[in-house]
DODRENGU-454164 format. One record per residue: residue in three letters; z, x, y of N, C-alpha, C, CB in turn; residue number from 1. Coordinates in pm, whole numbers, always signed. Atoms other than C-alpha are relative to their C-alpha. Glycine has a CB too. Layout:
// residues N
(node ALA, (Z, X, Y), (Z, X, Y), (Z, X, Y), (Z, X, Y), NUM)
...
This chain:
// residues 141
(node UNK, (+67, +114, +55), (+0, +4516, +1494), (-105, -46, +102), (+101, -115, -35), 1)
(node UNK, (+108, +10, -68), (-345, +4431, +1626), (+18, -151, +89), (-127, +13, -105), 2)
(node UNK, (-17, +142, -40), (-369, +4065, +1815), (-80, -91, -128), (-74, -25, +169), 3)
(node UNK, (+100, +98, +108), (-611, +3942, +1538), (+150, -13, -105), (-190, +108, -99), 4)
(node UNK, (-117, +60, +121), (-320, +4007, +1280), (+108, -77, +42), (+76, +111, -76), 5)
(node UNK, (-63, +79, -76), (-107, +3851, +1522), (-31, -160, -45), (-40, +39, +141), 6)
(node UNK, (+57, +139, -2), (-281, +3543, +1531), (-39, -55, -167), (-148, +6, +105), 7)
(node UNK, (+7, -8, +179), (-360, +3555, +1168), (+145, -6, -86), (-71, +163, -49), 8)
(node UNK, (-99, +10, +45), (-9, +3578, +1096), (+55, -177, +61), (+74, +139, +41), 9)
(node UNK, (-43, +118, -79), (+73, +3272, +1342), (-37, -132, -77), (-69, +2, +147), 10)
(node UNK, (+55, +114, +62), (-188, +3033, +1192), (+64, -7, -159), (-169, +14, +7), 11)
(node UNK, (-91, +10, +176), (-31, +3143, +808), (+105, -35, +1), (+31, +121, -87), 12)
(node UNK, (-140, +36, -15), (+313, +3049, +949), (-28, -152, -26), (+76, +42, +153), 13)
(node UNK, (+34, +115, -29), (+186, +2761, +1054), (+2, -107, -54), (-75, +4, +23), 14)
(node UNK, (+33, +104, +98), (-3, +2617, +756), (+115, +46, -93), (-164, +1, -66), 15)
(node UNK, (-108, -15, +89), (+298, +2746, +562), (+117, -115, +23), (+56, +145, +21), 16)
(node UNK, (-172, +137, -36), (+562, +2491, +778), (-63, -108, -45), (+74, -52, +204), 17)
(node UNK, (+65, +160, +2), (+312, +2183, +761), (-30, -10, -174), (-184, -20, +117), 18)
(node UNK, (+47, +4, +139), (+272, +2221, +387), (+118, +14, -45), (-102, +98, -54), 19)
(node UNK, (-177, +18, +46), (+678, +2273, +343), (+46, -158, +32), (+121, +120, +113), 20)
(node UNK, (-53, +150, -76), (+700, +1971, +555), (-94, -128, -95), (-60, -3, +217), 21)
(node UNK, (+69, +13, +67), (+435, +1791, +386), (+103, -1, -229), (-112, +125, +78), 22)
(node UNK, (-66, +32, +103), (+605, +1864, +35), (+163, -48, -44), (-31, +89, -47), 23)
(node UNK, (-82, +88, -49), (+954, +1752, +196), (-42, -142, -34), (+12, +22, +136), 24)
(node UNK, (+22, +167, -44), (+832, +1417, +246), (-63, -67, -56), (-51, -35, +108), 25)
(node UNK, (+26, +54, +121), (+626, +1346, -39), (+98, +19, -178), (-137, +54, +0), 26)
(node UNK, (-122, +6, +104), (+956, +1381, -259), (+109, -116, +28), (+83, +148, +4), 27)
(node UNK, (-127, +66, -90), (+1164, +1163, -46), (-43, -160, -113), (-33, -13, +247), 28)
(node UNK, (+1, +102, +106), (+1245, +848, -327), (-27, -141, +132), (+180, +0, -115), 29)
(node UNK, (+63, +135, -46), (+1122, +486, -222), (+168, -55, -19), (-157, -85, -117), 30)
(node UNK, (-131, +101, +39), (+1435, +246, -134), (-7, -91, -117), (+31, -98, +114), 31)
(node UNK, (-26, +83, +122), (+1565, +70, -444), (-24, -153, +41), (+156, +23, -56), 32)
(node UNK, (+30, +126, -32), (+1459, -273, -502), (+113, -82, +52), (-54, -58, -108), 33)
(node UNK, (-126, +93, -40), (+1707, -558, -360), (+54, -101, -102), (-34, -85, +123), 34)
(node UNK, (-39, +70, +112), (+1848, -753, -623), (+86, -139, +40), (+82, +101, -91), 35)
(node UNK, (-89, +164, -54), (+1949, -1156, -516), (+82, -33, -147), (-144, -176, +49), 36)
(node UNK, (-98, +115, +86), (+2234, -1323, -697), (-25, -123, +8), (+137, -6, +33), 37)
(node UNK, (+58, +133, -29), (+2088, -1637, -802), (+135, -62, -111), (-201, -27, -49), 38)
(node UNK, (-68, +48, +62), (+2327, -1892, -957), (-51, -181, -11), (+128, +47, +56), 39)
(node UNK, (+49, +115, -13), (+2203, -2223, -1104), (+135, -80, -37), (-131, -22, -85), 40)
(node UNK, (-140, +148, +52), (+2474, -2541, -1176), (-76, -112, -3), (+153, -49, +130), 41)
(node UNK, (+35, +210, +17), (+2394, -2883, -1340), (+144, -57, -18), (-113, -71, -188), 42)
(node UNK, (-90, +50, -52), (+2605, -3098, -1320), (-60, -219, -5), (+17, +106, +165), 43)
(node UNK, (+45, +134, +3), (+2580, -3512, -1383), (+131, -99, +3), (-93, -21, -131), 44)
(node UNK, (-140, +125, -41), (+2842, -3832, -1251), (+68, -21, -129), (-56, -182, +62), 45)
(node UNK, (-99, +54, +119), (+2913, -3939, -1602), (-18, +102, -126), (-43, -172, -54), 46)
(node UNK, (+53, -104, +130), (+2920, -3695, -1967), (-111, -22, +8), (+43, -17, -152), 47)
(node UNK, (+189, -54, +63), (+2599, -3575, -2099), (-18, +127, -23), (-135, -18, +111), 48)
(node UNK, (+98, -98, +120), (+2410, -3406, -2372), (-156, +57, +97), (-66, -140, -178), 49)
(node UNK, (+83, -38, -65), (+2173, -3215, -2166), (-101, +121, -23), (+58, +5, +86), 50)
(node UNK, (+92, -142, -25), (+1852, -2939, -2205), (-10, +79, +109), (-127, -18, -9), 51)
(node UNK, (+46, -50, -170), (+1827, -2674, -1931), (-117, +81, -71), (+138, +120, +122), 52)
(node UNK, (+86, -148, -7), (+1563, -2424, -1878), (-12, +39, +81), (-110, +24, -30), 53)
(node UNK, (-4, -68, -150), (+1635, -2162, -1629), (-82, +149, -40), (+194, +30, +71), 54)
(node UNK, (+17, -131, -9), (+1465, -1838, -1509), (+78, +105, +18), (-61, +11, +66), 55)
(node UNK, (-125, -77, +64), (+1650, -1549, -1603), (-40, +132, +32), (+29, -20, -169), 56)
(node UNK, (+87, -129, +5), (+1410, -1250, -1536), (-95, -24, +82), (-58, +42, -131), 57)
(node UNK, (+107, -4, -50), (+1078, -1168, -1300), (-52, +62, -107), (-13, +50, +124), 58)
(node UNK, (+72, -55, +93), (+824, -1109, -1491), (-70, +108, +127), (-103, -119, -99), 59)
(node UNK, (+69, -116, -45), (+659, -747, -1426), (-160, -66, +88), (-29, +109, -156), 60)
(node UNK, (+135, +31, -88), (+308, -945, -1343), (-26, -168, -54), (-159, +129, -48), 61)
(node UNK, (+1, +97, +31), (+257, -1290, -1356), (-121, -35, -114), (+7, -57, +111), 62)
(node UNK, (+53, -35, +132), (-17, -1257, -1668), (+135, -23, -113), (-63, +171, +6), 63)
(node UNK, (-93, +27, +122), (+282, -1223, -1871), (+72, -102, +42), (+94, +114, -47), 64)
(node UNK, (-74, +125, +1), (+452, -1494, -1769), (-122, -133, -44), (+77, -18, +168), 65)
(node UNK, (+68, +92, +11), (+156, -1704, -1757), (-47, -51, -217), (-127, +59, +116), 66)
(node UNK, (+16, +19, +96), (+80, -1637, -2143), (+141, -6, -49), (-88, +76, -44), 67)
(node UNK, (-82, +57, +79), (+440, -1678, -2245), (+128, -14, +97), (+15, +82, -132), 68)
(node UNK, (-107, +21, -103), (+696, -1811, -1995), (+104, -71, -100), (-50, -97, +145), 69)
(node UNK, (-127, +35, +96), (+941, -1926, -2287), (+52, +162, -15), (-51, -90, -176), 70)
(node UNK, (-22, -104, +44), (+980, -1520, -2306), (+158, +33, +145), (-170, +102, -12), 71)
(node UNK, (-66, +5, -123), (+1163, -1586, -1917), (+57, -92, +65), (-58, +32, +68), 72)
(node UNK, (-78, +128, -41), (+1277, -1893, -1968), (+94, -61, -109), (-103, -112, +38), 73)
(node UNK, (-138, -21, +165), (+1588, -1909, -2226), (+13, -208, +44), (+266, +172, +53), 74)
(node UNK, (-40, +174, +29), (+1646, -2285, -2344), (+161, -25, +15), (-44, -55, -181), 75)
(node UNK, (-182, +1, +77), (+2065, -2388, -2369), (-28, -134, +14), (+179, +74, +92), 76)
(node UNK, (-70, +150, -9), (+2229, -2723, -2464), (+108, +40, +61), (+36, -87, -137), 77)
(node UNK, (-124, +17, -43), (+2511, -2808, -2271), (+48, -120, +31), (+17, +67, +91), 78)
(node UNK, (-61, +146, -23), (+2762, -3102, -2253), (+31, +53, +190), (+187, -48, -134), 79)
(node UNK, (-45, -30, -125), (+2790, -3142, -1873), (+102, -155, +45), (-151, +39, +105), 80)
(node UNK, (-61, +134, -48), (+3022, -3433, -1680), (+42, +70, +178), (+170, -63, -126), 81)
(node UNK, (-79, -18, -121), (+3250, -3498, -1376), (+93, +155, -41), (+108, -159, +30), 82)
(node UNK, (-79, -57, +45), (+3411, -3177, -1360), (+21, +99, -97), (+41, -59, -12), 83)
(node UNK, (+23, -123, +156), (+3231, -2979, -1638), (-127, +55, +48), (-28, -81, -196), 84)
(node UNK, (+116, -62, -26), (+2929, -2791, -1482), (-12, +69, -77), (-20, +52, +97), 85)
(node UNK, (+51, -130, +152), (+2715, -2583, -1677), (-25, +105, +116), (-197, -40, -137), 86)
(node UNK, (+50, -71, -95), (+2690, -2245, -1443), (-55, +140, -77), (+111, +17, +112), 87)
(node UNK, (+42, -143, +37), (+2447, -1934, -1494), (-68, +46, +104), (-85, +15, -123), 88)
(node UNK, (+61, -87, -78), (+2427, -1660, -1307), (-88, +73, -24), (+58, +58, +38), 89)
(node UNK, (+102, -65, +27), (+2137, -1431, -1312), (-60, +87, +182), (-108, -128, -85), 90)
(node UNK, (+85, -73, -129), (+1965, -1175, -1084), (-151, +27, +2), (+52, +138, +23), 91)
(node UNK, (+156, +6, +11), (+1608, -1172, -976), (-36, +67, +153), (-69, -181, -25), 92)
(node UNK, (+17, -114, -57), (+1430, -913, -751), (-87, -143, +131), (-98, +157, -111), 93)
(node UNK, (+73, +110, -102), (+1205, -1245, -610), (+25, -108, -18), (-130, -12, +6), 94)
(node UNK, (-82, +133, +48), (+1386, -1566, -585), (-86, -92, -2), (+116, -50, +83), 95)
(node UNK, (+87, +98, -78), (+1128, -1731, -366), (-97, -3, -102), (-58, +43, +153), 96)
(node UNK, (+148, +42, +121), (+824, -1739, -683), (+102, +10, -119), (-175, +145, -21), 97)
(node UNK, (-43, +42, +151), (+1086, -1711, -984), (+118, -92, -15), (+39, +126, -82), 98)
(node UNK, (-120, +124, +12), (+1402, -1914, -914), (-43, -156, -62), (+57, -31, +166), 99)
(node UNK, (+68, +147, +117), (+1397, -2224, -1149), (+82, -23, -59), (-117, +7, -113), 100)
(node UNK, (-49, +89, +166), (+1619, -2462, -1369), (-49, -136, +21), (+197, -19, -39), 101)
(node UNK, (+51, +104, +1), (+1536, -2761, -1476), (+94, -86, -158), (-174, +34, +2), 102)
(node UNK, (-82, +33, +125), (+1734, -3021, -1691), (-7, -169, -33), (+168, +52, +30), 103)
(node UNK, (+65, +162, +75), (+1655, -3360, -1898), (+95, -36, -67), (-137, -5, -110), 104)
(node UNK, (-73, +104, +180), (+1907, -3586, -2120), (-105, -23, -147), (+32, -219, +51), 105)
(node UNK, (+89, +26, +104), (+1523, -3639, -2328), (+67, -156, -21), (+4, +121, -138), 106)
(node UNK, (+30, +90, +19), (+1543, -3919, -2494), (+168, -112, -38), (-116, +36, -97), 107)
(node UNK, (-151, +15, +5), (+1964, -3999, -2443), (+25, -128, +92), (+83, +141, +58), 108)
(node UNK, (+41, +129, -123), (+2047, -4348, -2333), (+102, -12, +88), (-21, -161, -57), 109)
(node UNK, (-31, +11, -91), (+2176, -4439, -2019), (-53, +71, +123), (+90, +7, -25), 110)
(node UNK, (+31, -86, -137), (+2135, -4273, -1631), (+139, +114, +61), (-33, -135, +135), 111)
(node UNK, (-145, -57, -26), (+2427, -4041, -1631), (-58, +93, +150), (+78, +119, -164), 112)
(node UNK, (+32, -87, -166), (+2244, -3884, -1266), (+37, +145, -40), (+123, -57, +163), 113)
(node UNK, (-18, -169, +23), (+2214, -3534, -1335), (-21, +77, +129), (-116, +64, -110), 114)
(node UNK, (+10, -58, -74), (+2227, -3309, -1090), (-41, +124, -6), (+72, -16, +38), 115)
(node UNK, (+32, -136, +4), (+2082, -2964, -1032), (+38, +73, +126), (-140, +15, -28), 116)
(node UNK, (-3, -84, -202), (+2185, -2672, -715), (-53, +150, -70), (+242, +28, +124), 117)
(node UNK, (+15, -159, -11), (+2021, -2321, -699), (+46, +37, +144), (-164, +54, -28), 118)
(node UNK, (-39, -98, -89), (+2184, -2069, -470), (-41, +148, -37), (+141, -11, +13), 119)
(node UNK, (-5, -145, +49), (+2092, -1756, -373), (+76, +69, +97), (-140, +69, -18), 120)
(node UNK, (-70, -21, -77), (+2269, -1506, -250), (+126, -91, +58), (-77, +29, +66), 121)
(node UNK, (-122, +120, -8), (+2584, -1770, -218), (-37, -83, +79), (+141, +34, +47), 122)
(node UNK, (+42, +126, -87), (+2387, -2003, -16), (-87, -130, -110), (-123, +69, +139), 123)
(node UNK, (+100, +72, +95), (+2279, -2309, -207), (-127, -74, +88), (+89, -123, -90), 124)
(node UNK, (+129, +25, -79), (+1900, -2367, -109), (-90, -89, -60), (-75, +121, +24), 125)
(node UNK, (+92, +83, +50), (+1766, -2643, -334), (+83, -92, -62), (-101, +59, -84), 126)
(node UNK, (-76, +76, +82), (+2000, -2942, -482), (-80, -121, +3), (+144, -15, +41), 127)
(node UNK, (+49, +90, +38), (+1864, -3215, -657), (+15, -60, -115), (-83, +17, +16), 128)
(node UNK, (-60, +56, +50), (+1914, -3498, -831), (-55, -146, -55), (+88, +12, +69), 129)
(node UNK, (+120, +78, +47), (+1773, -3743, -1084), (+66, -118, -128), (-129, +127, -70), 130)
(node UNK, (-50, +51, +155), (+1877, -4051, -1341), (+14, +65, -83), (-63, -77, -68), 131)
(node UNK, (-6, -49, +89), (+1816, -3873, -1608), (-71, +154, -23), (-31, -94, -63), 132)
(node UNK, (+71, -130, -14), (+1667, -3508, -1504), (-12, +53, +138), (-133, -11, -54), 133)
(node UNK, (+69, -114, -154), (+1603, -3242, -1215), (-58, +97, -42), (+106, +82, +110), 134)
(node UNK, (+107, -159, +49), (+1422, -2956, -1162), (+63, +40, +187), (-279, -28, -45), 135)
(node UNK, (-2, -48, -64), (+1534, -2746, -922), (-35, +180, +44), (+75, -56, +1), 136)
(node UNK, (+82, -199, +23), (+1278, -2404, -802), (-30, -14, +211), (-273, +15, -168), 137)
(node UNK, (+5, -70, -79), (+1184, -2224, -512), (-141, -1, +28), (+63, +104, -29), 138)
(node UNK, (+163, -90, +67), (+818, -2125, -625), (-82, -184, +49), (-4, +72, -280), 139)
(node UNK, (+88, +97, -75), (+544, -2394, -470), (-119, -21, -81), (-41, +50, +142), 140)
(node UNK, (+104, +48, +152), (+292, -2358, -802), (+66, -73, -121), (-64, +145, -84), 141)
C-alpha cells in the first residue's frame, strides 16, 4: 500500500468516526418536560355559595389563551365553610405565568372571608384572603 493510500485511507476513517459521532448525538432525545403539582384550596370562616376559576392547563402559546382563556379556565360552584375546602389539583409545565384561582360569593350577602392558597410542588406560595373574594396567581400580567 502506497503512503498516499495510506493517508487517504486515514482521512476516510476519520470523516467516517466524526460523522458516526455526529449522527450519535443528533439522535440523543431532549429531557422531558418537568411537570409541577399545583394544588389550589378555597376555603372561607363561615358557609358559602362560591364561583372559582382556576387554571387547569398551559396553553401551547399564549395567542390561544389570549383569544379564549375560558378554554383554560374551567368555571365550578362550590359550597365551601369551616372545614369544607374546595381542593383541585392540576399539573402545569409553568406555574410561575399560569398558576391561578380566583373566587367571588358575586352578589351573596354577607362577608363570609374567603380564602384562597396555591401550592406548588407542596409548598404553598400565594394565600390570600378577602370579604367576599380572592384571587390567588403567580403570573405578574
Amino acid at each position: 500500500m502506497t503512503s498516499t493510500a495510506k493517508r487517504l485511507l486515514g482521512v476516510g476513517a476519520a470523516t467516517l468516526m466524526a460523522l458516526t459521532g455526529l449522527l450519535i448525538n443528533a439522535g440523543r432525545a431532549h429531557a422531558d418536560p418537568v411537570w409541577h403539582q399545583v394544588v389550589y384550596i378555597v376555603s372561607s370562616r363561615t358557609p358559602a355559595y362560591v364561583d372559582i376559576f382556576y387554571q387547569d392547563q398551559d396553553p401551547t402559546v399564549f395567542s390561544d389563551y389570549s383569544h379564549n382563556p375560558y378554554a383554560f379556565t374551567p368555571q365550578v360552584h362550590a359550597d365551601v365553610g369551616p372545614g369544607k375546602p374546595w381542593v383541585q389539583p392540576v399539573n402545569l409545565l409553568n406555574p410561575d405565568q399560569w398558576a391561578m384561582v380566583t373566587v367571588t360569593t358575586g352578589r351573596e350577602p354577607g362577608d363570609p372571608g374567603i380564602q384562597c392558597d396555591l401550592s406548588v410542588d407542596g409548598k404553598v406560595v400565594v394565600s390570600k384572603v378577602g370579604p367576599k373574594g380572592a384571587l390567588c396567581s403567580l403570573r405578574t400580567w
